[in-house]
C-alpha positions as YAML, in Angstrom:
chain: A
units: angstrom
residues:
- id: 1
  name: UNK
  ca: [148.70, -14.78, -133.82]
- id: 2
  name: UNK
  ca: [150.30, -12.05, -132.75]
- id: 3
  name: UNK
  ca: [149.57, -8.73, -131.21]
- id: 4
  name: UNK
  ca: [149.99, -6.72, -134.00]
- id: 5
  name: UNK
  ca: [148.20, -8.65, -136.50]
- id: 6
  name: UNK
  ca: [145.39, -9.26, -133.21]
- id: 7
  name: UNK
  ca: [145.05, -5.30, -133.79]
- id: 8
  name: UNK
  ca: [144.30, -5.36, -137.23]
- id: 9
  name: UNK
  ca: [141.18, -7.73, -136.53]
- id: 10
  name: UNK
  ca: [138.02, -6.11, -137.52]
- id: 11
  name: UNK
  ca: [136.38, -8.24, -134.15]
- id: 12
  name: UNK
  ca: [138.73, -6.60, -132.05]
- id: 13
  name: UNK
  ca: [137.78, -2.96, -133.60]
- id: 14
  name: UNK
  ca: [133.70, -3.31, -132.77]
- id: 15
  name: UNK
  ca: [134.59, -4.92, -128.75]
- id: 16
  name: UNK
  ca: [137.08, -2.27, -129.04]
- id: 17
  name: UNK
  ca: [134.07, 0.48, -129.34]
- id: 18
  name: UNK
  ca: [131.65, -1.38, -127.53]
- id: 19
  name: UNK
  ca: [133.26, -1.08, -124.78]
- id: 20
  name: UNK
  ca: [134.56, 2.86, -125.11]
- id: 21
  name: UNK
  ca: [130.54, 3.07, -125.66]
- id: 22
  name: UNK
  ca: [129.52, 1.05, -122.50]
- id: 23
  name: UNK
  ca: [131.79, 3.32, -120.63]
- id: 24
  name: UNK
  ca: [130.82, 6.36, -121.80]
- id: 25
  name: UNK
  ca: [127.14, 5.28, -120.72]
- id: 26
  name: UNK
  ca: [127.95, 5.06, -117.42]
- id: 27
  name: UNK
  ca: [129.46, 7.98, -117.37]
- id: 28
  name: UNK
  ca: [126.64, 10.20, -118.50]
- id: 29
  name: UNK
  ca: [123.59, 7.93, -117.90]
- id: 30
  name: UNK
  ca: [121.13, 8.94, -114.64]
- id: 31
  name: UNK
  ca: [121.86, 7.02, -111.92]
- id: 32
  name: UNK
  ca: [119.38, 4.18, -110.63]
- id: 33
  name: UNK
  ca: [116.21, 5.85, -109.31]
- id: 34
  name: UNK
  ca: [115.13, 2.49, -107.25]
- id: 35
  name: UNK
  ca: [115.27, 0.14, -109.30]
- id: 36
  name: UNK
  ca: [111.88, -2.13, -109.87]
- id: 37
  name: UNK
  ca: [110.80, -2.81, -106.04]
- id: 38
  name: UNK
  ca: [108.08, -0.24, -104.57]
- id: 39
  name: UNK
  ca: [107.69, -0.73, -100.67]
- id: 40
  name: UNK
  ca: [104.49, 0.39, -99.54]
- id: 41
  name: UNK
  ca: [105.72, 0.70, -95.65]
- id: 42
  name: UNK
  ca: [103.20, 0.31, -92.60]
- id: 43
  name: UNK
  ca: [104.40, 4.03, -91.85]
- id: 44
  name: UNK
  ca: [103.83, 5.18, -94.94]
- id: 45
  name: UNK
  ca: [100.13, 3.47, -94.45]
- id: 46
  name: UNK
  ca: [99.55, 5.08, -91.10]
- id: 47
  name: UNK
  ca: [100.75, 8.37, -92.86]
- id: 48
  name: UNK
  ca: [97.72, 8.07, -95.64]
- id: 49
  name: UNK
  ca: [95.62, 7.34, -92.81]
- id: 50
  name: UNK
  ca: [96.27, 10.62, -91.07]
- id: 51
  name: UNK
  ca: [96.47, 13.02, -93.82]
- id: 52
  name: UNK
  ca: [92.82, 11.99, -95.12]
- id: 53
  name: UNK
  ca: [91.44, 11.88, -91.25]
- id: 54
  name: UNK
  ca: [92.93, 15.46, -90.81]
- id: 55
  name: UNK
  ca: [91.29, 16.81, -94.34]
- id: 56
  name: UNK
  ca: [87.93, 14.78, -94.16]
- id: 57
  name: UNK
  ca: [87.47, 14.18, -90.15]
- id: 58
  name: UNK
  ca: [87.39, 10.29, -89.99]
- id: 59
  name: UNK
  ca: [89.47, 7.30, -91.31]
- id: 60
  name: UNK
  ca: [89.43, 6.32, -94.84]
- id: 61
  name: UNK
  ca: [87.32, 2.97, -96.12]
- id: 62
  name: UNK
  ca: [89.11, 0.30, -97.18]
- id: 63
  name: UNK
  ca: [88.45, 1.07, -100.62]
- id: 64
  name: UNK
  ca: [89.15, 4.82, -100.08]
- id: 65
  name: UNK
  ca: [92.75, 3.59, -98.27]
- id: 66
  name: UNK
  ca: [93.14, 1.17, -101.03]
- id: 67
  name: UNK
  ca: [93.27, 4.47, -103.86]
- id: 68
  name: UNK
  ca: [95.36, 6.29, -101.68]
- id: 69
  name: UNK
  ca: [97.86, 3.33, -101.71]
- id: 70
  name: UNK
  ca: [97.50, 3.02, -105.52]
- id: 71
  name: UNK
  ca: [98.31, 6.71, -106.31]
- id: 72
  name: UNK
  ca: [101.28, 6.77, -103.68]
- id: 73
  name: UNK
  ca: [102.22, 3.88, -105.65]
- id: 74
  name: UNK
  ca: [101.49, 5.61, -109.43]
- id: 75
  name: UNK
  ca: [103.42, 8.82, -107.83]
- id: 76
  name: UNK
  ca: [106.70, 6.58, -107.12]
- id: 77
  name: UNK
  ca: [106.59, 5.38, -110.31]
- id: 78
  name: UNK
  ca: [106.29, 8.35, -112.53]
- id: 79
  name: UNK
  ca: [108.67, 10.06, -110.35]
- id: 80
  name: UNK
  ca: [111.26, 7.32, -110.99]
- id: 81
  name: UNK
  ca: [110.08, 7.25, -114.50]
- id: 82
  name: UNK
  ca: [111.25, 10.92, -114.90]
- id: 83
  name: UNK
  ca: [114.48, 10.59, -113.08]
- id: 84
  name: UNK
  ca: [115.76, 7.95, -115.89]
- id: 85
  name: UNK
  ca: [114.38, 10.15, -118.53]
- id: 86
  name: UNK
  ca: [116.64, 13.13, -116.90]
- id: 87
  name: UNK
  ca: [113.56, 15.09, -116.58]
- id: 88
  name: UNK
  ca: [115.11, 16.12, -112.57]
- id: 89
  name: UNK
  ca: [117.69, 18.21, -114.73]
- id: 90
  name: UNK
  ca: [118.00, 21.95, -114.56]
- id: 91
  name: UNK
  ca: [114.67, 22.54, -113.32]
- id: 92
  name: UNK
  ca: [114.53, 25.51, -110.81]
- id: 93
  name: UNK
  ca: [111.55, 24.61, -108.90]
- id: 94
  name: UNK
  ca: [112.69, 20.46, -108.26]
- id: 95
  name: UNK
  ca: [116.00, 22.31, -107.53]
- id: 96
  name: UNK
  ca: [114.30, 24.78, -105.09]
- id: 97
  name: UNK
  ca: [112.25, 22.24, -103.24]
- id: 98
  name: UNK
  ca: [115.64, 20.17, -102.74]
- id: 99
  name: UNK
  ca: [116.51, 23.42, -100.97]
- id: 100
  name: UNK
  ca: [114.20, 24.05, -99.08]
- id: 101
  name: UNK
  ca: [113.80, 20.44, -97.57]
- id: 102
  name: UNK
  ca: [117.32, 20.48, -96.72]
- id: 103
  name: UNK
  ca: [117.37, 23.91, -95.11]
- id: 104
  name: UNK
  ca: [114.52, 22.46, -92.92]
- id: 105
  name: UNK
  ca: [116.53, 19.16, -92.00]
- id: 106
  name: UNK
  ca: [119.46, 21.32, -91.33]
- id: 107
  name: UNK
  ca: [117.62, 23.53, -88.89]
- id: 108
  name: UNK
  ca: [116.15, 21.21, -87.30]
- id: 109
  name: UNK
  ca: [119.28, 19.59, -86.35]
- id: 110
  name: UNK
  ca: [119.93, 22.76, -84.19]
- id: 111
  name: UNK
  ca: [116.82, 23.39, -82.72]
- id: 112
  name: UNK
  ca: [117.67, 23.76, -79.01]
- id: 113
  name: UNK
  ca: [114.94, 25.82, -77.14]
- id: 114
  name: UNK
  ca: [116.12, 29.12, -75.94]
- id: 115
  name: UNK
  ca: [116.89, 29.96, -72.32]
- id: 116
  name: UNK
  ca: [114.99, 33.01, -70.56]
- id: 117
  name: UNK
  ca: [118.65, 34.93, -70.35]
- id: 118
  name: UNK
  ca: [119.25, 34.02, -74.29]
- id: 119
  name: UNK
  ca: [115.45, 36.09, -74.88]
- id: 120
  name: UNK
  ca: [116.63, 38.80, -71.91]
- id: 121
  name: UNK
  ca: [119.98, 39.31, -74.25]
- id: 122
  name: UNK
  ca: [118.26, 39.41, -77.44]
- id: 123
  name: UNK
  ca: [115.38, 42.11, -76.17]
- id: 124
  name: UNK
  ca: [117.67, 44.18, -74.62]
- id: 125
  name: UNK
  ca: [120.00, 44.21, -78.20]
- id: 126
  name: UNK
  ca: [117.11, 45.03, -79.67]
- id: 127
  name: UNK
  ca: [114.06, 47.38, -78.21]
- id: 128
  name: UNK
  ca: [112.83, 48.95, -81.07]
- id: 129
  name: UNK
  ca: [111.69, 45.75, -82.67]
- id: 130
  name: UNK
  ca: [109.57, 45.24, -79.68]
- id: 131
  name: UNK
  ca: [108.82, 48.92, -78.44]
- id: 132
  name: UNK
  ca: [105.43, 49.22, -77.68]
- id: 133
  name: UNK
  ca: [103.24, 52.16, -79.35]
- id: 134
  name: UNK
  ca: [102.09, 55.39, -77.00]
- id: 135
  name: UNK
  ca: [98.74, 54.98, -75.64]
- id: 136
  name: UNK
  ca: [96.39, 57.58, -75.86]
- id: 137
  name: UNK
  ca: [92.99, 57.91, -73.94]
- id: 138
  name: UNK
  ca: [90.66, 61.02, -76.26]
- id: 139
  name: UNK
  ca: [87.48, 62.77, -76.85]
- id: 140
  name: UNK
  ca: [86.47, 63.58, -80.44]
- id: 141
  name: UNK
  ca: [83.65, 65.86, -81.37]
- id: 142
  name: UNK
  ca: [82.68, 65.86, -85.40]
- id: 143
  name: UNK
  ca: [82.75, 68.71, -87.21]
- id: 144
  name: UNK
  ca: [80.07, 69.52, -89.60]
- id: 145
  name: UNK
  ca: [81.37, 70.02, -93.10]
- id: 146
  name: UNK
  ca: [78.65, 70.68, -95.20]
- id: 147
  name: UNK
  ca: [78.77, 74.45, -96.94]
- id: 148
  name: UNK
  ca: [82.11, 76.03, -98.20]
- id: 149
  name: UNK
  ca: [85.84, 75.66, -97.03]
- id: 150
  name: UNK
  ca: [86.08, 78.99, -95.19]
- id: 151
  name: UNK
  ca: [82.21, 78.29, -93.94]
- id: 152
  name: UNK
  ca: [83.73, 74.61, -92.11]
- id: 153
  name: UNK
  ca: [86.63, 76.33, -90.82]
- id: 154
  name: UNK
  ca: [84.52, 78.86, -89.14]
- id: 155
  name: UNK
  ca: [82.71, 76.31, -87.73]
- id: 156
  name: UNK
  ca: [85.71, 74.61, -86.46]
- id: 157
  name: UNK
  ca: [87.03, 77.51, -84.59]
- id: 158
  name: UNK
  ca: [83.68, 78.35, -83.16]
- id: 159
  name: UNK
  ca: [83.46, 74.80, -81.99]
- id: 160
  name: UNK
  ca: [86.50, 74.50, -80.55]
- id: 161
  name: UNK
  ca: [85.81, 77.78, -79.02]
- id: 162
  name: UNK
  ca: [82.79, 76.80, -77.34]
- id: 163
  name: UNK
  ca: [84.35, 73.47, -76.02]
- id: 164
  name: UNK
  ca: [86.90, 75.38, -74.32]
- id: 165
  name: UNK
  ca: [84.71, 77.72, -72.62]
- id: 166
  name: UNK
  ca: [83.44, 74.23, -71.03]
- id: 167
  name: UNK
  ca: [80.44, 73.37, -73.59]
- id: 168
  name: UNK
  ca: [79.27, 69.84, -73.39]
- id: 169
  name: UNK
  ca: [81.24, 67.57, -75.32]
- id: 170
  name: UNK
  ca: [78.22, 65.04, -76.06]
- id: 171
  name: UNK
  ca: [75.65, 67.43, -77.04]
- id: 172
  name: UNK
  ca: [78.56, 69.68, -78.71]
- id: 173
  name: UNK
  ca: [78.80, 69.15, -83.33]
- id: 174
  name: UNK
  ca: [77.86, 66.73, -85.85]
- id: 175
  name: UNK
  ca: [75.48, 63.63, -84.01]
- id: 176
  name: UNK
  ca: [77.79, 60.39, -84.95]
- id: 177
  name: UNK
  ca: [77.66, 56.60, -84.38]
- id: 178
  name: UNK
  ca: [81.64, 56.97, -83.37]
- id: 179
  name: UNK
  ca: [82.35, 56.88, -79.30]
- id: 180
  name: UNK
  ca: [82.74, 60.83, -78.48]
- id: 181
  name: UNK
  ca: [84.96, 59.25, -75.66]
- id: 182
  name: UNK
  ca: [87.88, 56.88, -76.61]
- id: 183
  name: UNK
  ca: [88.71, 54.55, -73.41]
- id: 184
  name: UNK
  ca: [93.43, 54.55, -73.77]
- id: 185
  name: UNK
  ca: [93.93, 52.74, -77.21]
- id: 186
  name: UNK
  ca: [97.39, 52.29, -78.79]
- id: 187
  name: UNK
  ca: [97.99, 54.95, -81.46]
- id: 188
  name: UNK
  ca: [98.64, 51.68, -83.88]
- id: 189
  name: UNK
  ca: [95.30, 50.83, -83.40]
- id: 190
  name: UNK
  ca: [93.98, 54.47, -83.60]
- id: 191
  name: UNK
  ca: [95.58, 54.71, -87.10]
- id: 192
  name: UNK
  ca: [93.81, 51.48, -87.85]
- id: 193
  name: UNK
  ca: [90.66, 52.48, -86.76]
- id: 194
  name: UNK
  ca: [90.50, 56.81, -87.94]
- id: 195
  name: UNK
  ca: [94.05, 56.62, -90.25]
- id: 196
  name: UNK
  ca: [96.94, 57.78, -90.02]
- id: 197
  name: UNK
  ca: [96.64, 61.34, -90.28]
- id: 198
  name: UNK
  ca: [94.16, 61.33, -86.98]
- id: 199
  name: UNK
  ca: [96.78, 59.08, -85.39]
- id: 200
  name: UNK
  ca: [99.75, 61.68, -86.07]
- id: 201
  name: UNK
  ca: [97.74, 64.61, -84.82]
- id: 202
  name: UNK
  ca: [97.08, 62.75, -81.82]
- id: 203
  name: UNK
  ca: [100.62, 61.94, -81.36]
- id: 204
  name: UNK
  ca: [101.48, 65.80, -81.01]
- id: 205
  name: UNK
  ca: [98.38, 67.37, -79.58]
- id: 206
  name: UNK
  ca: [99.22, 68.69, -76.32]
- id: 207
  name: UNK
  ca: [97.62, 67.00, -73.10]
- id: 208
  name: UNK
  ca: [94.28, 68.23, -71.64]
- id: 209
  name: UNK
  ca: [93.47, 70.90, -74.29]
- id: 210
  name: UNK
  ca: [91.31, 70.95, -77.47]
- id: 211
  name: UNK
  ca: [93.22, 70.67, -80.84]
- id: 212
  name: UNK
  ca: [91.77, 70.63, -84.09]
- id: 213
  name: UNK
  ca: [90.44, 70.42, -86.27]
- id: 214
  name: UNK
  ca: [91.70, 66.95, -87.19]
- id: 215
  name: UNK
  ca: [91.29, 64.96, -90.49]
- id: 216
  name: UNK
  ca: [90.05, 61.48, -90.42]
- id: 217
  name: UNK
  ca: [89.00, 58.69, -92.23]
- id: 218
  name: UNK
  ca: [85.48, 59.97, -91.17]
- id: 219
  name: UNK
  ca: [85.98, 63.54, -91.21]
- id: 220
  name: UNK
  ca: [87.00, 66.40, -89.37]
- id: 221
  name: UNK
  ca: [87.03, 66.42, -85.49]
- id: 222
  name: UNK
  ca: [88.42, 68.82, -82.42]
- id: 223
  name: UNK
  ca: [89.88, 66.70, -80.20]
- id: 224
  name: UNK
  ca: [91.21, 66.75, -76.82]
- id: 225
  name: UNK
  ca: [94.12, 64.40, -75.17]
- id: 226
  name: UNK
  ca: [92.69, 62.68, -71.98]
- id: 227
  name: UNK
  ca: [95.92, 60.44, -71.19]
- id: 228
  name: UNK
  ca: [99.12, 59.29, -73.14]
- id: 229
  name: UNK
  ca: [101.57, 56.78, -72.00]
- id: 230
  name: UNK
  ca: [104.30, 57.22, -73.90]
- id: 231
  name: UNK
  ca: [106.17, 54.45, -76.22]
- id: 232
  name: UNK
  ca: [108.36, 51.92, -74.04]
- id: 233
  name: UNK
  ca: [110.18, 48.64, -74.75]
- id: 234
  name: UNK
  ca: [107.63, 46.34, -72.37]
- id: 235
  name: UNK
  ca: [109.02, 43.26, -69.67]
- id: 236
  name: UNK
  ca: [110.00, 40.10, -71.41]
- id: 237
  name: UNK
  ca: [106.79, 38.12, -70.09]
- id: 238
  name: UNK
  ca: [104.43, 40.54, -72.12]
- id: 239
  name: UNK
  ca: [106.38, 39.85, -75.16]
- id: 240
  name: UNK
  ca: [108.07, 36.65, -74.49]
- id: 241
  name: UNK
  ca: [106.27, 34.82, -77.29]
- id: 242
  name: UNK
  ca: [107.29, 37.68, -79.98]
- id: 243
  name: UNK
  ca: [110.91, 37.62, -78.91]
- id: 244
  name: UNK
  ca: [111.34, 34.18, -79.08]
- id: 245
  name: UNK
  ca: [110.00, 33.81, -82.27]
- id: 246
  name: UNK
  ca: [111.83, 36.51, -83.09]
- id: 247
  name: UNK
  ca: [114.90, 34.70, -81.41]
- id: 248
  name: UNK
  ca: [114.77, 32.06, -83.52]
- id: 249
  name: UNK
  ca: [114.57, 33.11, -86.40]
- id: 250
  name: UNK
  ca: [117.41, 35.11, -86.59]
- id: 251
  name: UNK
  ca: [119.27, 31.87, -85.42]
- id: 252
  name: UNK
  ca: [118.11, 29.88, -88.01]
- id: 253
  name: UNK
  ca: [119.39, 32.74, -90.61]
- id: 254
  name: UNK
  ca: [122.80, 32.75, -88.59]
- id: 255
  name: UNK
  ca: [122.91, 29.26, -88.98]
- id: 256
  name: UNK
  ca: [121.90, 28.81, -92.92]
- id: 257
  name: UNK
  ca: [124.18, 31.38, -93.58]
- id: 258
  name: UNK
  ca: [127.18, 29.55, -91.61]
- id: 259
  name: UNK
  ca: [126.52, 26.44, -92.89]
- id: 260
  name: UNK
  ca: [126.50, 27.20, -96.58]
- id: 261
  name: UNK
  ca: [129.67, 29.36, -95.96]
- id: 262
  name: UNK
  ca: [131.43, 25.74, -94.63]
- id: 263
  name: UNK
  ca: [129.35, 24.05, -97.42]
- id: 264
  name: UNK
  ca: [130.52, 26.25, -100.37]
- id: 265
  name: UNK
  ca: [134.72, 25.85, -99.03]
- id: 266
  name: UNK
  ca: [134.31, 22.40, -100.11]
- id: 267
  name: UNK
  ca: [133.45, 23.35, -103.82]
- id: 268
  name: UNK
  ca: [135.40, 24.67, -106.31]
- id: 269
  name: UNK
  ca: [132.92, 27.42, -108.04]
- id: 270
  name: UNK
  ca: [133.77, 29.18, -111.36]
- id: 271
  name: UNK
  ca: [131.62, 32.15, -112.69]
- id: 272
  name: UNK
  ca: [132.31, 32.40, -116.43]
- id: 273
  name: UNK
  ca: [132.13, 35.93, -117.85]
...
């Protein structure tokens, strides 16, 4: 027989296509997800052990270790269940875990501790994110606000009047569960503690004289600036924890970025219009 009439065979037409078909399978189809073996490893074991002794305080029971083992095995086998069925495909948040577990197994590859002179560098390039907040030391007296605006305001400046001419602070406006003397507190914290209007005023108000009246989150006050240290970029030891975290963060951003820079020269990308 020859070639020509081998051709013409309608046997040799259906291999023929089989075998275009075969290869187009392999070409398209997902590729093994593990095949039929599940191995439940002694680490993996050990692993169960911990996580339930961490959430419940003790070990598991046999018959409580014995479920765990079951659903790590159920969880293999739906996830390899979905890979065949091409569920893994075009799914942002599979694709975003991916990410994120191989940004951590990237930076962890570089995860050298930091020297003291790589945390002096880095606090001196950059104070402000470490500056520390004035500290002021005060004594508040409450205003009473009860009548009409022009009535409070009178009150104010009569206040303030008397405090100046050396009237006693404690026995001086509106009784109040608030300290009338503030022991030095940073001016972050006084904003946390009156708001941020009190904490402005304070940051102004000259030194050793009464100034006021003053909103706060409580009311109004005269006030009077005992101390201020001013703002100051403190010694590496009372920050060192803060810079370093600091530190390495903005390595492992350096780093990210680098590597996805060599990462992305190795693939040929195309943005359609």
């Amino acid at each position: 027989m020859t070639l020509k009439t081998l051709l013409r065979e309608p046997l040799v037409h259906f291999l023929g296509i089989g075998l275009l078909l075969f290869g187009l399978y392999a070409l398209v189809a997902p590729a093994d997800s593990g095949g039929d073996s599940i191995t439940i490893s002694r680490a993996m074991v050990d692993d169960l052990k911990a996580q339930h002794q961490k959430l419940w305080g003790r070990p598991p029971t046999e018959a409580e270790l014995k479920g765990l083992i079951d659903s790590r095995i159920a969880d293999e086998i739906l996830y390899r269940e979905g890979l065949a069925m091409g569920l893994d495909r075009d799914d942002a948040v599979i694709k975003r875990r991916v990410r994120q577990k191989y940004e951590l197994i990237a930076e962890e590859e570089d995860s050298a501790a930091p020297t003291e002179a790589d945390l002096e560098a880095y606090l001196k390039a950059n104070p402000d994110r470490f500056r520390a907040p004035p500290i002021v030391g005060f004594t508040q007296v409450m205003v009473p606000t009860d009548g009409t605006d022009s009535e409070v305001e009178a009150r104010a400046a009569a206040l303030k009047s008397a405090l100046e001419g050396g009237a006693d602070p404690a026995a001086a406006g509106k009784p109040t569960l608030l300290p009338g003397r503030v022991q030095p507190m940073a001016l972050d914290l006084v904003a946390r503690e009156f708001g941020e209007r009190f904490a402005a005023a304070l940051a102004t108000a000259p030194q050793g004289a009464w100034a006021g009246p003053v909103v706060s989150a409580y009311g109004l006050h005269v006030v009077r600036i005992d101390s201020r240290e001013p703002s100051g970029v403190p010694p590496l030891a009372a920050v060192r924890g803060e810079v370093q975290r600091e530190w390495e963060n903005e390595r492992r951003l350096k780093a990210r970025a680098a590597r996805l820079a060599d990462l992305r020269a190795g693939y040929d990308v195309v943005v359609e219009p």
